[in-house]
C-alpha positions in Angstrom: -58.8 -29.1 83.2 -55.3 -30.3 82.6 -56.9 -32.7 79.5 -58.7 -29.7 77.9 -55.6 -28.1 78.2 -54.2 -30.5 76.1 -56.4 -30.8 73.9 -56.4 -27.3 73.0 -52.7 -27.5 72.6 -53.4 -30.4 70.2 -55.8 -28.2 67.8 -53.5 -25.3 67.9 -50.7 -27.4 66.4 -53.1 -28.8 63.6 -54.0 -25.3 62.9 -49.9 -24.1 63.0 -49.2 -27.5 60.5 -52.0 -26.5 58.8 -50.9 -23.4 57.9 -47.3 -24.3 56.9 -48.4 -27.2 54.7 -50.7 -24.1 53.0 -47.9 -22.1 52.9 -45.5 -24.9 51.6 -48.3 -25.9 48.8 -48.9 -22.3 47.9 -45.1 -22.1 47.1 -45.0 -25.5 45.2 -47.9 -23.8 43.0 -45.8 -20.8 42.7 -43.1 -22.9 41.5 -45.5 -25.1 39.4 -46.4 -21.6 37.7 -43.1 -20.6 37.2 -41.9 -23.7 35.9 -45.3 -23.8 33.3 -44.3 -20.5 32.4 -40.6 -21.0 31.8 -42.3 -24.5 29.6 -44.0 -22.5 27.4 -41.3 -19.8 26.7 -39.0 -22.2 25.6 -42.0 -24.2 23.9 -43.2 -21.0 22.1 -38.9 -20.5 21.2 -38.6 -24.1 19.9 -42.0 -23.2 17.7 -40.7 -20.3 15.7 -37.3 -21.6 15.3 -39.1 -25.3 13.6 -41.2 -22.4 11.7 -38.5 -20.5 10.3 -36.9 -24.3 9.7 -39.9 -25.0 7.3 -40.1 -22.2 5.6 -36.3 -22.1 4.7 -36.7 -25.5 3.7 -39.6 -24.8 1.6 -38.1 -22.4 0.0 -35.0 -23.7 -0.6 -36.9 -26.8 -2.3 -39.0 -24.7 -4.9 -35.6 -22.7 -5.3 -34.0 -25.5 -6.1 -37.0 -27.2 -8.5 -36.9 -24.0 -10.6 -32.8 -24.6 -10.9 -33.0 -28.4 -11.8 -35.5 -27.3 -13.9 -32.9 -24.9 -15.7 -30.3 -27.1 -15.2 -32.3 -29.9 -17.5 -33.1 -27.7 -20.1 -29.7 -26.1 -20.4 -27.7 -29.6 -20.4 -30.5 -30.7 -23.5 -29.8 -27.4 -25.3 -26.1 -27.9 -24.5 -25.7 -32.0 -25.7 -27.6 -30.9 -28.5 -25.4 -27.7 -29.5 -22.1 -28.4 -28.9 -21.2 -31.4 -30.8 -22.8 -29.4 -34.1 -21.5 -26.4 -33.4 -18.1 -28.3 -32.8 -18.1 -29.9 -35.9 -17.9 -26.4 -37.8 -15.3 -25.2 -36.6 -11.4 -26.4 -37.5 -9.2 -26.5 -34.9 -7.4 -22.8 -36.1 -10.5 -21.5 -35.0 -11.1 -23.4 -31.7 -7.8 -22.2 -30.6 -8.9 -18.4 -31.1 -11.8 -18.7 -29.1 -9.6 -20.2 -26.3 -7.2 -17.2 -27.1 -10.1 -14.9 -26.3 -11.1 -16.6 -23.6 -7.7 -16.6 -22.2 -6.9 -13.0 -23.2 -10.0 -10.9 -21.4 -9.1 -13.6 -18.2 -5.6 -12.3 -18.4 -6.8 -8.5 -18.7 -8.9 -9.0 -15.1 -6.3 -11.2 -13.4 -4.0 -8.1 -13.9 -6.6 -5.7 -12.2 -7.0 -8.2 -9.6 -3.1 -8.7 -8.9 -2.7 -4.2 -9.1 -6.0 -4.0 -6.5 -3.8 -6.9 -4.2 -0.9 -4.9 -4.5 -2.9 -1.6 -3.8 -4.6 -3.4 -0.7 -1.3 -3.7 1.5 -0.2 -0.1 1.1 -3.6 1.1 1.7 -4.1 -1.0 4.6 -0.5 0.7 5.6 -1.3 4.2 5.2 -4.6 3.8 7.1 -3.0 2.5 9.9 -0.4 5.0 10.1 -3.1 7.7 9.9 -5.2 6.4 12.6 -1.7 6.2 14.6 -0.5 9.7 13.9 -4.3 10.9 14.6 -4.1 9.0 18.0 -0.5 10.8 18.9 -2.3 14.2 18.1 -5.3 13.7 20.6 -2.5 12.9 23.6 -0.4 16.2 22.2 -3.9 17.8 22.6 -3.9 16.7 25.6 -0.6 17.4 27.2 -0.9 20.9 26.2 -4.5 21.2 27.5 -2.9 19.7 30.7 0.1 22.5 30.4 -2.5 25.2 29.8 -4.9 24.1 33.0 -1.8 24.6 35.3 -0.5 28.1 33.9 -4.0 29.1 34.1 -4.3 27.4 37.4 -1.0 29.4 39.0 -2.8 32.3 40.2 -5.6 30.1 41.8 -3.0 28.3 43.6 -1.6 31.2 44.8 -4.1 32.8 46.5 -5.3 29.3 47.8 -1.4 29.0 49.6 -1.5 33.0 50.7 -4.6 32.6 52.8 -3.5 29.2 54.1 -0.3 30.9 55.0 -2.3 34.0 56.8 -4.6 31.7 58.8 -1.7 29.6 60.0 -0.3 32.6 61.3 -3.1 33.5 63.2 -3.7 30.5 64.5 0.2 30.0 65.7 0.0 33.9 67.1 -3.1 33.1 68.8 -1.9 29.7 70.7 1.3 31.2 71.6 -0.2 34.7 73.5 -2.3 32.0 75.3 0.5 30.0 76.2 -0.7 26.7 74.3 3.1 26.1 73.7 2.7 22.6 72.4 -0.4 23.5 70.1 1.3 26.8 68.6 4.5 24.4 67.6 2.6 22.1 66.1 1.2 25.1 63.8 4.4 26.6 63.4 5.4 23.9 61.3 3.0 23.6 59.5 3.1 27.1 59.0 7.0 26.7 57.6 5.7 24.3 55.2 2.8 26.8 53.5 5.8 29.6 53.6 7.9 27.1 51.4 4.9 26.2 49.6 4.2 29.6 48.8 7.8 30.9 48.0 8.1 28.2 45.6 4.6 29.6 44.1 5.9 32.9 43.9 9.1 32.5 42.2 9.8 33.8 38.7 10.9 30.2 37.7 7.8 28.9 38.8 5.7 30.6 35.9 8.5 31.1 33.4 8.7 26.8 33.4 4.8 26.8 32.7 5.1 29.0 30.3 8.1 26.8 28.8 6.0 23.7 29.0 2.7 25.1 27.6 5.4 26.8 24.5 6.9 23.0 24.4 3.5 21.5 24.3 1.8 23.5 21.8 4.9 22.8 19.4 4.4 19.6 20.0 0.7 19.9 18.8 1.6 21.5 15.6 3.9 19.1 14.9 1.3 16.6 15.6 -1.3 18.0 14.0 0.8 18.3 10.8 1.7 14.7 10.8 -1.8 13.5 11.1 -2.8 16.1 8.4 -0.1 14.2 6.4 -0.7 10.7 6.5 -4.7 11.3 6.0 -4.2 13.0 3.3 -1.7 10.2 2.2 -4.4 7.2 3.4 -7.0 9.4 1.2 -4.6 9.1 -1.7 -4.4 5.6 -1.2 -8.0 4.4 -1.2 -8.6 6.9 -3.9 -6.5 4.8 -5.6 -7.6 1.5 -5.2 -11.5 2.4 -4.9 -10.4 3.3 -8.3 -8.5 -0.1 -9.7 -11.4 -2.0 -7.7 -13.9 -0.6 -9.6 -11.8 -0.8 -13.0 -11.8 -4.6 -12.5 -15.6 -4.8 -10.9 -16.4 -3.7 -14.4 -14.5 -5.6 -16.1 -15.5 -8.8 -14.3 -19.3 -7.7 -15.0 -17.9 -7.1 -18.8 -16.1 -10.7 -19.1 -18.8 -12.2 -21.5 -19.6 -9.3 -23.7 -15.8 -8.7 -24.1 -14.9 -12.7 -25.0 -18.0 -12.4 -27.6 -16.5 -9.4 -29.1 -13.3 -10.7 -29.8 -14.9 -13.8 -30.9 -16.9 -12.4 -33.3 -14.1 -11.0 -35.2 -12.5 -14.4 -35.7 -13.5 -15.0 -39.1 -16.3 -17.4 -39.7 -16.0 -20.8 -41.7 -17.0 -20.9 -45.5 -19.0 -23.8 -46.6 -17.1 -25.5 -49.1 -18.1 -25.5 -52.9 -18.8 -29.3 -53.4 -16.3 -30.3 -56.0 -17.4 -32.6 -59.4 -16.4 -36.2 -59.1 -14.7 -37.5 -62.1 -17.1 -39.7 -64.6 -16.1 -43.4 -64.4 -15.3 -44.5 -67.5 
């Protein structure tokens, strides 16, 4: 009896390992899973990123066929050109076309130097707008905050007067049943609501909240008034240099057609008449 005891002990503990190595396989093939999973994430990642790599790069490379392309063909044209078109010109003339070239440069370096100097004080005003806007939302608030407690005064006092009248109750009621300790107790705290509510009730009381919400709202106006100011100054400001930007924009775009005009009013060399030679005697 005692060995198939045993031996029933003995199967019952396979059957018990059994189950945990299941238990402990099933989670190393939920782990596997995961792990596969998080593999082919990154995988499928690493694919559209060499993807988008590629076709960058094969773009790129007909993008930059078609401009070597250009490139050649405009260096042929230009070792071609210039040397003839070089030789017909004296050097009066070569120095005009540098004029012009230097003259419409001049005209959009100015624009650019007025849009700098625009930029700062723009820059400026905008600031101090955004400031004097942010100092009128807190005015806003302060008097909201001054309004809320006038408004609020009347509230308060009725919430003090029937604090007041149940403390009184409950201090009459513990001292006719001779609760001596308990209706002390009350009675101060009863003197406190009294104070509480005198304080309430006092002509001061309302005429300062009516001081502060009179302070506050001037304060507002005031406020307001600046902000209205300074945006209207900050408007002023980028009207301003939206303006001079796009005054040089245009005459950036404008840079060759203005050089060839001037140029073409430079006057253009004469072939010279060929003069006889003398006869040789």
């Amino acid at each position: 009896m005692h060995h198939l005891t045993a031996q029933l002990q003995q199967l019952q503990q396979e059957i018990s390992d059994s189950d945990h190595e299941i238990e402990q396989d099933v989670q190393n093939l939920q782990d596997t899973q995961n792990k596969v999973k998080e593999l082919n994430a990154k995988k499928s990642a690493l694919k559209h990123l060499l993807d988008d790599i590629q076709a960058a790069q094969l773009a790129s490379q007909k993008g930059r066929d078609a401009a070597q392309k250009e490139a050649d063909a405009a260096q042929t044209l230009y070792d071609d050109q210039y040397p003839k078109l070089n030789g017909k010109l004296n050097d009066q003339q070569r120095q005009a076309i540098q004029a012009a070239v230097k003259a419409v440069d001049d005209e959009i370096q100015a624009l650019k130097t007025e849009v700098d100097n625009l930029s700062g004080p723009n820059d400026q005003a905008k600031q101090a707008s955004v400031q004097a806007e942010g100092q009128a939302k807190a005015k806003e608030q302060a008097y909201q905050e001054a309004q809320d407690l006038l408004r609020q005064l009347p509230a308060d006092i009725q919430a003090v007067q029937a604090n007041v009248a149940r403390l009184r109750a409950a201090v009459k009621a513990a001292a006719d049943n001779q609760r001596v300790p308990e209706a002390f107790y009350i009675a101060n705290e009863l003197k406190a609501a009294i104070d509480q509510l005198k304080a309430l009730l006092k002509p001061e009381k309302e005429a300062g909240l009516v001081n502060d919400l009179i302070t506050a709202s001037t304060a507002l106006r005031t406020a307001q008034d600046e902000a209205a100011d300074k945006k209207a100054a900050a408007d002023v400001a980028q009207t301003a240099l939206t303006a001079k930007e796009q005054e040089w924009q245009k005459k950036v775009r404008g840079r060759q057609e203005a050089i060839k005009a001037r140029i073409n009013a430079i006057p253009v060399p004469q072939a010279q008449a060929q003069q006889p030679q003398p006869a040789h005697p």
